[in-house]
Structures are given as C-alpha cells and as structure tokens.
TIDRENKOL-674682 format. One record per residue (C-alpha): x, y, z; residue number from 0; residue in one letter. Coordinates in Angstrom, 1 decimal, decimal comma. Example, Ala and Ser with C-alpha at 12.3 -4.5 7.8 and 13.67 -1.06 7.14 Angstrom:
2
<<12,3 -4,5 7,8> 0 "A"> <<13,7 -1,1 7,1> 1 "S"> 
This chain:
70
<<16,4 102,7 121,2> 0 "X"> <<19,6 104,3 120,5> 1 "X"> <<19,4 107,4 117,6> 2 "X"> <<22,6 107,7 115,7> 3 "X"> <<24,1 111,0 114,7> 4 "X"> <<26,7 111,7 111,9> 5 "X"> <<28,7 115,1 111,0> 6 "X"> <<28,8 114,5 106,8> 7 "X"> <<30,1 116,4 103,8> 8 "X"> <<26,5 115,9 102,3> 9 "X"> <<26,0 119,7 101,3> 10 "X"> <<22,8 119,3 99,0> 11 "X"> <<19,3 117,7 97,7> 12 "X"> <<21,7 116,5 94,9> 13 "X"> <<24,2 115,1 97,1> 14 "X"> <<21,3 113,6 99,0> 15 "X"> <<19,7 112,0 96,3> 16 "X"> <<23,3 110,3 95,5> 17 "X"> <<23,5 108,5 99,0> 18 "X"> <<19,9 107,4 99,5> 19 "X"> <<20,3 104,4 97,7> 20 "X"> <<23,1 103,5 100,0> 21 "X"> <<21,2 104,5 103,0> 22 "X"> <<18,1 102,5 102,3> 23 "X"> <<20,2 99,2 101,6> 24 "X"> <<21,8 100,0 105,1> 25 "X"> <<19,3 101,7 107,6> 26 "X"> <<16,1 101,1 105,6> 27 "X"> <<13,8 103,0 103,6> 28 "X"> <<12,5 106,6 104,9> 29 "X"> <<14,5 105,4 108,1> 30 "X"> <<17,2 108,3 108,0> 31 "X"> <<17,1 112,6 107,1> 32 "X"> <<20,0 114,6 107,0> 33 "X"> <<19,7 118,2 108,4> 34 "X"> <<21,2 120,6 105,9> 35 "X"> <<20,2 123,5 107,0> 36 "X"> <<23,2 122,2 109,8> 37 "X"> <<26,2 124,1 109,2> 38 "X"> <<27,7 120,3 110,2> 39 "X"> <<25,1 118,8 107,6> 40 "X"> <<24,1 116,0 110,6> 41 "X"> <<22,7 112,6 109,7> 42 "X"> <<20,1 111,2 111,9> 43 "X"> <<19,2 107,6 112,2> 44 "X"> <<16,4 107,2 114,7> 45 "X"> <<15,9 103,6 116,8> 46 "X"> <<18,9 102,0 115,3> 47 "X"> <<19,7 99,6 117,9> 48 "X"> <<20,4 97,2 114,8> 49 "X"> <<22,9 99,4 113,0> 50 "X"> <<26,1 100,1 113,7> 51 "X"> <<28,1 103,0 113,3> 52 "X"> <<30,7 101,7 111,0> 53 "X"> <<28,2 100,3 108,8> 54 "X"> <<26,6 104,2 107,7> 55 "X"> <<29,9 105,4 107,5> 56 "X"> <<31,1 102,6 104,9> 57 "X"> <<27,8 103,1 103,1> 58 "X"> <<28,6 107,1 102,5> 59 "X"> <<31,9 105,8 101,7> 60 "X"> <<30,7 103,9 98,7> 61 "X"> <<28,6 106,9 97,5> 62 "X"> <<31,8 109,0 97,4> 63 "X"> <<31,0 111,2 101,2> 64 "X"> <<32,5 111,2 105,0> 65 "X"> <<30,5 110,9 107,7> 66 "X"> <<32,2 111,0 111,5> 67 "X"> <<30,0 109,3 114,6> 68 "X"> <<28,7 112,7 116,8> 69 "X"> 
C-alpha cells in the first residue's frame, strides 16, 4: 500500500476544517491528517492504492488551497 504525501498552504484548524469535507468525499472519512506543526504543512493519505494524486490536489483546489505531490 502506497501512502501519499502533499506539501499544502493548509496553515490552520480553521483551514482544516474548510477542506475536510472535500477530503472525505475523495480519500474517505478519518482517512487523511495534515501535520501542521510541518513548516511544509504535509498531507498524509495512508494505503491509498485507490487514490490518485491528481484527484487530492483537485479536491484542495475546490476548497480554495494548493497542495504539490512530495
């Protein structure tokens, strides 16, 4: 099982709480955390051999945040 890695512009529990709607829709529920105590603010999708890349990216998109594959 691959574990996917993003570098975002999520900065806080706020922005966090703006996304996670997207997120669920697109990597499921409780399926994803983002580390912002990261300077790089890295989001981690563990055993996503289902997802790909380009899918989380366009679902941070639509909440308005950038996220690049790491």
């Amino acid at each position: 099982m691959e574990t996917l890695q993003f570098k975002t512009t999520i900065k806080c529990s706020g922005c966090i709480e703006k996304v996670t709607p997207y997120l669920n829709e697109t990597v499921g529920e409780n399926n994803w955390e983002v580390d912002l105590q990261n300077p790089q603010k890295v989001l981690t999708i563990p055993g996503s051999d289902q997802i790909k890349s380009s899918e989380v990216v366009d679902a941070l998109a639509k909440a308005g945040y950038k996220a690049e594959k790491i």
